[in-house]
N, C-alpha and C positions, 0 to 999 in steps of 0.2 A: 373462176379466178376471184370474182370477187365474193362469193359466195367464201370460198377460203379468208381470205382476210377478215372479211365480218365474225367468222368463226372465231378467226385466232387472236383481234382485237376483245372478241367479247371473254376469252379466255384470259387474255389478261388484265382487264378489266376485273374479272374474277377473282384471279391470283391476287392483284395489288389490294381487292377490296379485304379479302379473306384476311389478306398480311398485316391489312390496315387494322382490323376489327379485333386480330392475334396480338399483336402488339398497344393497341388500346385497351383491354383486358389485363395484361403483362403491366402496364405501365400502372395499374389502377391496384391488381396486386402489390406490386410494391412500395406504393402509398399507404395503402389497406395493412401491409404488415410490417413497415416502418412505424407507422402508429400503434398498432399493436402491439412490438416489441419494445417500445418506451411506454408503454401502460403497464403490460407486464413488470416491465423491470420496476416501473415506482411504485405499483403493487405486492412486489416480494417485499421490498425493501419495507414498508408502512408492516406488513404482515410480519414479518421478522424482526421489528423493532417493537411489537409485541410480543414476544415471546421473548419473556428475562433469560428464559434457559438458553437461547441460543446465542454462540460466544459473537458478540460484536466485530469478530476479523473476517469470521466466516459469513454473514450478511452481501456484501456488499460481492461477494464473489457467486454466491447461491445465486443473486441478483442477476448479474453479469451473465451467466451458463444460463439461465433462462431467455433472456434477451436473444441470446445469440443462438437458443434452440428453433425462438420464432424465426428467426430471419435465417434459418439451416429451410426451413418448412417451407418458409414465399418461395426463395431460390428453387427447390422445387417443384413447387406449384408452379412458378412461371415458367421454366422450363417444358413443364408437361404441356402448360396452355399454349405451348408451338410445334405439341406432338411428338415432345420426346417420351420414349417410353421410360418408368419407373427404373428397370432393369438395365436399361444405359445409360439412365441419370449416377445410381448409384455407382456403375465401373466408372464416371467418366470422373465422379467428386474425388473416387478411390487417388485414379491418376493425377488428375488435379492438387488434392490434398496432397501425395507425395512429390510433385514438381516445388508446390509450395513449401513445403518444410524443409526442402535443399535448400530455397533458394533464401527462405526467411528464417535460418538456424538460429540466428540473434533475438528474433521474436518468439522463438517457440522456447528459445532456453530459458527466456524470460516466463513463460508461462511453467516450463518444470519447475525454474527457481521457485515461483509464486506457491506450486503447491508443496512445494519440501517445506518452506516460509509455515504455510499453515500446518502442516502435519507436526513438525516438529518444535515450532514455536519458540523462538529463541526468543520474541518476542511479542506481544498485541498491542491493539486499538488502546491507546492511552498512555505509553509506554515512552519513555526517555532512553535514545537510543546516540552512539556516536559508532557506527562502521569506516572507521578510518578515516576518518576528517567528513564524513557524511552524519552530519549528528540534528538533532532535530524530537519532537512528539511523533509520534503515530498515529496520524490521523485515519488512514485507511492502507489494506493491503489488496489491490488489486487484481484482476488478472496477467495485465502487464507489468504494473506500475505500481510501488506503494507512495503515499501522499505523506509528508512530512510538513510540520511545522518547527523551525529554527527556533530559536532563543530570542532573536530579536525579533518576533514575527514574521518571517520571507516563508512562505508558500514554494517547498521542492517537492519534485514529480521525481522518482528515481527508479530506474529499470530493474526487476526483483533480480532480475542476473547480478546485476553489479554488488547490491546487499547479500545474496547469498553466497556471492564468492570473498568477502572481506571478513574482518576480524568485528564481530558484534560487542560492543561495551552495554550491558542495558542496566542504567543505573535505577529502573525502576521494578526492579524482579525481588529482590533481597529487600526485608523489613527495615534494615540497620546497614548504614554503611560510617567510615571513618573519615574524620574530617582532620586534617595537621593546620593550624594555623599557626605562623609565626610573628612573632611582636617582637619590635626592637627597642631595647633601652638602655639611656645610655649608663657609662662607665661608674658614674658618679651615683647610679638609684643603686637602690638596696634589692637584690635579688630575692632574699626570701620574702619580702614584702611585694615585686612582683607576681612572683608565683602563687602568695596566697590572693593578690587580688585579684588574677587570673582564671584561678579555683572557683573564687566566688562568683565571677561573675559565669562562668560554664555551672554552677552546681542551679541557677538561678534561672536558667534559662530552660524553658519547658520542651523545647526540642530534643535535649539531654536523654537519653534513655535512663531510664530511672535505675540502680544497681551496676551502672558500667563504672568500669575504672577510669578514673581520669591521672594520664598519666605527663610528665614535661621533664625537659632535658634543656642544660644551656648548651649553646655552641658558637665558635666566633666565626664570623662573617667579614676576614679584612679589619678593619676599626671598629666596627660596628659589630655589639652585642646580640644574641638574638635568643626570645624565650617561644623553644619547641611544645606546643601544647598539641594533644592527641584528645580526642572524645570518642565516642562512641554515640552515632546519632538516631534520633526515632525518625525514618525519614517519614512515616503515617502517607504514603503512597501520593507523596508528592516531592519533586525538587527542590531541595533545602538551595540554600543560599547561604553563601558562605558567613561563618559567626567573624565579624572585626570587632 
């Protein structure tokens, strides 16, 4: 009898040690390729910011699918360091990965968003964008998430879902766009002496596209007179500001 006990204390003595030394292993993997896949990723990213030819949107996502390939690989690895075999790892990520995308349809549509985003490019990295009251620079387009900066500098995080399913304005695609500004004056000033000093001050100003027409229209506003001017602008691949 006791002869038994001794046995089945030292057995599990054994078990607890094995389990102990399986999961200290496991835990040291995932340190090992946690660090890994943040070396990685700031490794693409330095490498791909060397290379002029590759488009600045697609960087930061090359980055990202590498990062995420290491830490596809620990998962793995740890899993086998407790004796799972290769072949039931893969059916179980199978299962697994399909439980997940039921149940996380809002984060995976944000990843299809993100890659129609780069395939088709309605926009890029630098780009002046308004999606229906979401407006803002392009700072990065993510796997989840593209990263905007506002007008008045505020830092948005916004899910590529919700930009792919809106109306995109992108004021930074097209060389020239048109500016209307309206000036009021009053009843008493001499119109054609507005308009030509209107003229001169848009024929003066170097934003102007050089050969557009400059066109103006009065129209009344209530009491108040108002001169419609129209230009035609060189925006040179940045956001003009309005001519007063």
């Amino acid at each position: 009898m006791n002869d038994d006990a001794i046995t089945f204390a030292g057995e599990v003595i054994g078990s607890i040690s094995g389990f102990t030394m399986d999961a200290l292993g496991a835990a040291l993997l995932i340190i090992a390729g946690w660090v890994v896949a943040g070396w990685v990723y700031r490794t693409t990213r330095r490498w791909m910011d060397r290379w002029e030819r590759v488009d600045p949107t697609l960087k930061p996502l090359i980055a990202s699918i590498a990062r995420y390939a290491v830490l596809v690989l620990t998962l793995i690895a740890v899993l086998a360091q407790f004796g799972v075999e290769t072949t039931s790892i893969i059916a179980v990520l199978g299962a697994a990965g399909l439980a997940v995308g039921l149940a996380l349809q809002g984060t995976l549509s944000n990843i299809a968003a993100g890659m129609m985003l780069l395939f088709l490019r309605p926009f890029q990295v630098g780009d002046y964008i308004d999606a229906d009251g979401i407006a803002g620079t392009v700072n990065e387009i993510g796997l989840f998430t593209s990263q905007l900066t506002t007008f008045d500098g505020v830092y948005v995080s916004v899910p590529n879902a919700q930009l792919w399913n809106r109306q995109i304005k992108n004021f930074s695609r097209l060389p020239t766009r048109r500016i209307d500004v309206t000036v009021g004056i009053s009843y008493d000033d001499d119109i054609d002496r507005a308009m030509a000093a209107l003229k001169s001050v848009l024929d003066a100003d170097d934003r102007i596209l050089a050969g557009s027409r400059i066109a103006g229209n009065g129209q009344r506003l209530g009491r108040q007179f108002g001169q419609h001017q129209h230009a035609m602008l060189d925006r040179g691949g940045e956001l003009l500001e309005p001519i007063v």
